[in-house]
C-alpha positions as CSV (number, residue, x, y, z in Angstrom):
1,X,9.0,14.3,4.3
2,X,6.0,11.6,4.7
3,X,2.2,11.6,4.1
4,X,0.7,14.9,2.5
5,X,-2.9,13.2,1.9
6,X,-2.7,12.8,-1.8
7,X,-4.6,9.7,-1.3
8,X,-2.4,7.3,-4.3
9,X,-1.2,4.9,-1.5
10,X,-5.0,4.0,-1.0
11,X,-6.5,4.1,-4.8
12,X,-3.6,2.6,-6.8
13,X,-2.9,0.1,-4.4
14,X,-0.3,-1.7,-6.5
15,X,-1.2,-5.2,-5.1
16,X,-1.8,-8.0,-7.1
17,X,-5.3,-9.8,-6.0
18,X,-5.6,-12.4,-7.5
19,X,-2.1,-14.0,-7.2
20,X,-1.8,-13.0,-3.3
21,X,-5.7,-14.3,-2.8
22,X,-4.5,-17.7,-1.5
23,X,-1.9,-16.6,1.0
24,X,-4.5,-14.1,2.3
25,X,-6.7,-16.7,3.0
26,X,-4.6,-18.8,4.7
27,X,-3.5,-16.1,7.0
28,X,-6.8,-15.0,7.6
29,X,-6.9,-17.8,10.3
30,X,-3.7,-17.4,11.4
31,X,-4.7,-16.7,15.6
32,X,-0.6,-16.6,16.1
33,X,0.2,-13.6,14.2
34,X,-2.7,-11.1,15.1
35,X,-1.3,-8.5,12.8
36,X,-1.3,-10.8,9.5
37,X,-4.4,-12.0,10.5
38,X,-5.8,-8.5,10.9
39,X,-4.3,-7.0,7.5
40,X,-5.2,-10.4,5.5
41,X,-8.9,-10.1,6.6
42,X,-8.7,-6.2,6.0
43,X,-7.2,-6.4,2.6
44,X,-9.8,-9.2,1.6
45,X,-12.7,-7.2,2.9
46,X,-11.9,-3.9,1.4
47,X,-9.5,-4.3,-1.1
48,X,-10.8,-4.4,-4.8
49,X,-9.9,-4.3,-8.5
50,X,-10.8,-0.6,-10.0
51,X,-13.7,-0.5,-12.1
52,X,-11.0,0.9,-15.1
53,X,-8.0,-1.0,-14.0
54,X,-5.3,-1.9,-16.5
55,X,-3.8,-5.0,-14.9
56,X,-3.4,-7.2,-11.9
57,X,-1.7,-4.8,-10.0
58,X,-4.4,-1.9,-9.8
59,X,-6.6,-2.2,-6.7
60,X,-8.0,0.2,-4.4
61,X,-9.7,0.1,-1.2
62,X,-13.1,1.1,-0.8
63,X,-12.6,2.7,2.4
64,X,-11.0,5.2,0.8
65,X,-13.1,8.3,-0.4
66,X,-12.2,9.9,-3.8
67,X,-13.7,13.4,-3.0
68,X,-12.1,14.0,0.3
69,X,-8.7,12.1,-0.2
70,X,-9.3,10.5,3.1
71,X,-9.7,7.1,5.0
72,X,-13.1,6.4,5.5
73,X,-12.2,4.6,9.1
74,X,-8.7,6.3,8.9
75,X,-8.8,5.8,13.1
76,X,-9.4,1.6,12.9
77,X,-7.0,1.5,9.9
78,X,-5.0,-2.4,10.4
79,X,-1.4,-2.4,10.0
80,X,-1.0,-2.5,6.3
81,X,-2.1,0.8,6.1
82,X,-0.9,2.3,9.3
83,X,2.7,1.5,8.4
84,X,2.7,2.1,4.7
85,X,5.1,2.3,3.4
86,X,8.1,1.2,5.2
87,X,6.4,-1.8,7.5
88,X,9.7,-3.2,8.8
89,X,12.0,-2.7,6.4
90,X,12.7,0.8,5.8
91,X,12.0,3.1,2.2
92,X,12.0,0.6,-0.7
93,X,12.4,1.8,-4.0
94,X,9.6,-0.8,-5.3
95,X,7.4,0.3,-3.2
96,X,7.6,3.7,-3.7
97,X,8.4,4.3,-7.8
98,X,5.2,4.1,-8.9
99,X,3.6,6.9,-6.5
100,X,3.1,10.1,-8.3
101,X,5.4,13.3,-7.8
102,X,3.4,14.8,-4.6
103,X,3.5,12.0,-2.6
104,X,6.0,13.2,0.4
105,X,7.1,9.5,0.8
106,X,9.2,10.0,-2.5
107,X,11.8,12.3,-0.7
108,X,12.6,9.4,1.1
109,X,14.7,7.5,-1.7
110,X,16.7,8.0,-4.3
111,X,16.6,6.9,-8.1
112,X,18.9,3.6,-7.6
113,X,20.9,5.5,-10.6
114,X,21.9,8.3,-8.2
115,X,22.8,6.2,-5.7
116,X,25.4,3.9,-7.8
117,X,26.8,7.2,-9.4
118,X,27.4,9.0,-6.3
119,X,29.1,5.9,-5.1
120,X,31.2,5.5,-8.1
């Protein structure tokens, strides 16, 4: 179906901070690979832990306004955010669980479940 503006991709980010903060850094300078150098400095920049979050994983991004549901900058977004959230590799069922029940993205997977019954 794909995006319908709920807005959980950007204030449950799902991304752990503090255990990805070194490899961001490093590709921060990475002048070979322009896109990981542009979502590493991006995600370093703007991505944060929520004020009430309940574990590593629960970020946001404060380019992301809570009263309109929108990007702040949503035409200089970098990659990470532009391609969310197949990037390269297609729908992926880790990536897409946690989302709540409006987001469009989830009518792109099935329950893995499903999948190994309907193959059965």
């Amino acid at each position: 179906m794909g995006c319908t503006a709920c807005g959980a991709c950007c204030d449950h980010l799902g991304f752990n901070l503090t255990e990805k903060r070194p490899d961001l850094e490093a590709r921060a300078g990475w002048d070979d690979w322009p896109r990981s150098q542009e979502d590493a400095r991006f995600i370093l920049a703007h991505w944060h832990y929520r004020p009430d979050a309940k574990d590593a994983w629960d970020a946001t991004c404060d380019m992301w306004d809570p009263d309109t549901k929108r990007c702040r900058d949503y035409e200089h977004r970098p990659p990470v955010c532009r391609d969310y959230p197949y990037y390269s590799d297609g729908p992926n069922l880790a990536r897409l669980e946690w989302l709540p029940d409006e987001c469009g993205y989830r009518d792109d997977w099935q329950p893995v479940e499903l999948v190994v019954k309907m193959a059965a």
